[in-house]
N, C-alpha and C positions, 0 to 999 in steps of 0.2 A: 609553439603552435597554438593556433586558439581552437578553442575546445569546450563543446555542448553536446558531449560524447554522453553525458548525464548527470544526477545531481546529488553522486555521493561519488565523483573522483577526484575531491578535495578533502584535506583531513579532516579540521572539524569550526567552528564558530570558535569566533576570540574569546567569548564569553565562557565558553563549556572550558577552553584551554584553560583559563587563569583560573577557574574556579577549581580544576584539577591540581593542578600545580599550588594555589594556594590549601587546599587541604591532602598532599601528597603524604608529608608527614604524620600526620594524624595516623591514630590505632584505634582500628574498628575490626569489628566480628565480620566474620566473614560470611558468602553464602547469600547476600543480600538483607542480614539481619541487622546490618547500622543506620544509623542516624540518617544517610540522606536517602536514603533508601525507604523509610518510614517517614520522612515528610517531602516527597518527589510523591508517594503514594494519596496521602493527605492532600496533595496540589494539584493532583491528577481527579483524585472524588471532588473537589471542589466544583472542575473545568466542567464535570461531568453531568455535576448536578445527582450525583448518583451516592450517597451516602452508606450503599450497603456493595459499593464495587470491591470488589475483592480482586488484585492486580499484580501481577507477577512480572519479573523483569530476565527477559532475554536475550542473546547478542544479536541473533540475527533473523530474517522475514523466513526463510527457508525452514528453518530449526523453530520457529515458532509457529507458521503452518502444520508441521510434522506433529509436534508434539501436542498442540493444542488438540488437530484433528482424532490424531491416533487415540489421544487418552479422552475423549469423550463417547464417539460410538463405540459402541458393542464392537464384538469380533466376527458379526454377520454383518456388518453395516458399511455402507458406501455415503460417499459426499456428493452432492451436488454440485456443479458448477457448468458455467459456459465456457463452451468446445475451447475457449483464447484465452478462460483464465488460470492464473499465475500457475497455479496447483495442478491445472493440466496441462500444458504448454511447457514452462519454463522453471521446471525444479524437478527435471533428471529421472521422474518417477520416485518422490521422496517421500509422497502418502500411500504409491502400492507396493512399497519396499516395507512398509510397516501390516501389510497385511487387510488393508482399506483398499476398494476399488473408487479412483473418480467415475463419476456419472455424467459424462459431458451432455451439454443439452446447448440446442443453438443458442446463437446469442445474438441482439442487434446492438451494433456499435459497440459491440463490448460486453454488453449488460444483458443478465435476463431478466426474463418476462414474468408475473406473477403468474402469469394466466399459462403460459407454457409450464410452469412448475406443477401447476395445480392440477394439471392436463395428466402429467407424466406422475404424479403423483397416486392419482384418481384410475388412470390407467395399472401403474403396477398393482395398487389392492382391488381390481377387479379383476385381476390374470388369477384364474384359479391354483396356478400352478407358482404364484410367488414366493411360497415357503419353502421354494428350491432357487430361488434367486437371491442376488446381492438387494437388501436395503436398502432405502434410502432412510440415513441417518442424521443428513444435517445439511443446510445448504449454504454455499460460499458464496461470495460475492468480494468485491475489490472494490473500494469508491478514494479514486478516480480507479475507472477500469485500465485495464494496460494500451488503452487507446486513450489517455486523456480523457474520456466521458464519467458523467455523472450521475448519480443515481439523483432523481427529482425527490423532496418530500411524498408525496404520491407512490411513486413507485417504490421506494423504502418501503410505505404504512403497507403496500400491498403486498409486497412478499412476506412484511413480519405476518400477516395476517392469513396467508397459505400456511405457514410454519406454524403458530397456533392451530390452528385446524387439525398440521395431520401430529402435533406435539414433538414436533423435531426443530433443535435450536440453528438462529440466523447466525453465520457467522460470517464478520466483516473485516474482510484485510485491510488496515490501514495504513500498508507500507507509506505510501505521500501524502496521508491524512490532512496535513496542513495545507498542502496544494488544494482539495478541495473543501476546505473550510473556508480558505479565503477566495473562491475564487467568484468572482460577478458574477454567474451565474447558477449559485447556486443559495436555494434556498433549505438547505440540510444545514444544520445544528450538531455540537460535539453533545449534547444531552437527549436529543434526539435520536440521535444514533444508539446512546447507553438508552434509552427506553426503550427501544425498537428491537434492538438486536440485544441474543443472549449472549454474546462473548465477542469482543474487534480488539485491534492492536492499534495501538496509536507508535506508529514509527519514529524511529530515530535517527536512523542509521541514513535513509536519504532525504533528512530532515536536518544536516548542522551536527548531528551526533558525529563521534569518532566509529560507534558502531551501538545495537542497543533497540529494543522492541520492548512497548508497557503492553503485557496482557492484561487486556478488562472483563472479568467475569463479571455482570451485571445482575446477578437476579438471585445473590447468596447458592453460584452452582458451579465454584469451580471444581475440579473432580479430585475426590477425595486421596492426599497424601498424594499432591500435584507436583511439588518440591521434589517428592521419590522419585516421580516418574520424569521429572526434568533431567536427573543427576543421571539415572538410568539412561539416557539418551545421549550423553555428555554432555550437556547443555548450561551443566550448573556451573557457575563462572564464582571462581573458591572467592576473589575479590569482588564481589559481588559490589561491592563502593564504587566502582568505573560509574556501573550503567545509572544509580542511585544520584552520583554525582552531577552528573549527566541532563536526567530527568530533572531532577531537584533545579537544573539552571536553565533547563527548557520551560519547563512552569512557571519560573518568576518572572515577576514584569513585563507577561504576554510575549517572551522571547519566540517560543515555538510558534504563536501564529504572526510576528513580524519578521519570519524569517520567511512564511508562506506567503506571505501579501509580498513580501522583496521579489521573488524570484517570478512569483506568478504576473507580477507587475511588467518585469519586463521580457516575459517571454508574449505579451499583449504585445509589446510592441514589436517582436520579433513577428509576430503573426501579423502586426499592420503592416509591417515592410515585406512580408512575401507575398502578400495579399497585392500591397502597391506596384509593385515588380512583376506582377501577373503568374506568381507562380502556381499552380494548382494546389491546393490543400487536400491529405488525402482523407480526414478527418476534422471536423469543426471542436477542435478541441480550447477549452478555457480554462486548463490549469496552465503548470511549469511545462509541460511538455507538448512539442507542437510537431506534426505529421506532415510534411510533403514532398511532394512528387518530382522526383529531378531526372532530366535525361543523364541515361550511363554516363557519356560524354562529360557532363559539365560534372558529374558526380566523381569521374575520376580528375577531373581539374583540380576541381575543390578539396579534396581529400589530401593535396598539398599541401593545403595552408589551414583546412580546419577539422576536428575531430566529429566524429558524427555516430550514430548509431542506426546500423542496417537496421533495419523493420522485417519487409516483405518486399517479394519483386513484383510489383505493379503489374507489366506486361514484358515483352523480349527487351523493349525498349527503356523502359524507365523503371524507378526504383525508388520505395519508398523510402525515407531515412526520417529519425528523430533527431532534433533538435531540445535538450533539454537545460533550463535555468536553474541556477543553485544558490543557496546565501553566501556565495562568492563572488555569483554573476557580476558586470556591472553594466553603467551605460556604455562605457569606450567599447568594451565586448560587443555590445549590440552595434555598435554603429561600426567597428570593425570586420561585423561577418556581413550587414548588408553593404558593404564595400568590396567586398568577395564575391557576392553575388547578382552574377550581371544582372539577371532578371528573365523574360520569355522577347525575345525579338530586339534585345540589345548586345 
């Protein structure tokens, strides 16, 4: 069955495999303390521009929200984020199971607002009565958001500059970081990013990895005896060489961002062909992952022959579903799902 159900339901990139398999053998310290684990870190501050990043390596996006969030705020303190992102929506309640409240605050297309943070900000330390409420302790953001959207250079400088204000750190999920690094419409930078915000992950796992998240403390402030508090959590992976491994062959030779220019390349074209077919878009989105609108009808047609991922239900009637590319994608793939797809009035 063909399948854009999304962009980590294939194992991993050829390159990560042979590089595993050629250093299988090897005997390394465990914990994350070997060799490639120490120059995947090295190749990561380069990418970064960021010489004082301080980067921790863990398996998964869930378990690195958790512990990154938990072990920076205080134990009064809550997160920012908008009402759809990752941290509120879709991870089970894994930052209030740690004793953190999320702070949802609307969101457009995805993303928030400088100007709503600063609002909401501005308003809790004017309520005389806030030293009986939850903090706000840090603010989240996702780029791309779980809508495919992007955060603009602009809108970045302006949130880091609310969080300088009230002295709480940005923090930036990069689960598809590569998705919008290369994607045409965007003008954000991977050094940018490290200047702007105080801690993002640059993903693995739906980026070509087997599985695997590089945490980036940027500003010499990751939280002291971070290690403790990973292993504390279960988090600490004894072979710590996988995810070193890993990294170390996402780094070289610009792999990780030609895996993101591959998929996001042809998920353009998947959006020219449902665009030419007249299908509605439920979202104008320009990474790997593309939003729209199908009737129930042809949605149960389709679910035949191609795998998809539910979204949201539009109306009684239609239904939104993702369509996502991966460094597996290819062209036949594309030209095989707009072959399945009759279109609106054919």
């Amino acid at each position: 069955m063909l399948s854009f159900e999304s962009d980590y339901i294939e194992g991993a990139h050829e390159k990560i495999l042979k590089r595993l398999y050629e250093t299988n053998l090897e005997r390394l310290s465990g914990y994350g303390s070997d060799i490639y684990c120490e120059s995947a870190k090295e190749k990561i501050k380069r990418a970064c521009r960021c010489d004082d990043a301080e980067i921790f390596f863990i398996v998964g996006g869930t378990q690195t929200n958790q512990i990154v969030i938990s072990s920076v705020l205080n134990g009064y303190e809550g997160v920012i984020s908008a009402e759809t992102g990752h941290v509120s929506a879709h991870e089970a309640g894994a930052i209030e199971v740690t004793g953190h409240k999320v702070l949802a605050l609307p969101q457009k297309e995805g993303k928030l607002e400088a100007e709503n943070v600063g609002k909401y900000l501005a308003s809790f330390y004017a309520d005389a009565n806030h030293d009986h409420m939850v903090f706000p302790g840090m603010v989240y953001i996702s780029h791309p958001t779980e809508y495919g959207t992007l955060y603009s250079a602009d809108e970045l400088k302006a949130l880091s500059k609310v969080c300088r204000e009230y002295k709480i750190p940005l923090y930036l999920d990069g689960a598809r970081l590569a998705y919008a690094l290369e994607s045409p419409a965007t003008d954000v930078t991977l050094p940018m990013i490290a200047e702007l915000c105080d801690v993002f992950y640059i993903g693995g796992t739906k980026v070509g990895a087997l599985c695997g998240e590089a945490v980036v403390f940027t500003k010499k402030n990751m939280p002291k005896h971070f290690l403790t508090t990973v292993k504390q959590r279960g988090a600490l992976l004894a072979k710590g060489r996988l995810l070193g491994v890993q990294f170390d062959t996402l780094f070289s030779d610009g792999l990780y961002f030609e895996i993101g220019r591959h998929a996001v390349s042809l998920a353009m074209k998947i959006k020219k062909m449902l665009i030419e077919k007249g299908y509605r878009l439920f979202i104008d989105s320009y990474t790997n992952q593309q939003f729209v609108i199908l009737e129930d009808s042809e949605l149960e047609e389709l679910s035949r022959s191609v795998k998809f991922s539910f979204w949201e239900k539009y109306d009684e009637e239609h239904t939104v579903v993702r369509l996502a590319a991966s460094f597996a994608t290819n062209e036949n793939d594309v030209e095989e799902l707009g072959k399945l797809m009759k279109g609106k009035g054919k």
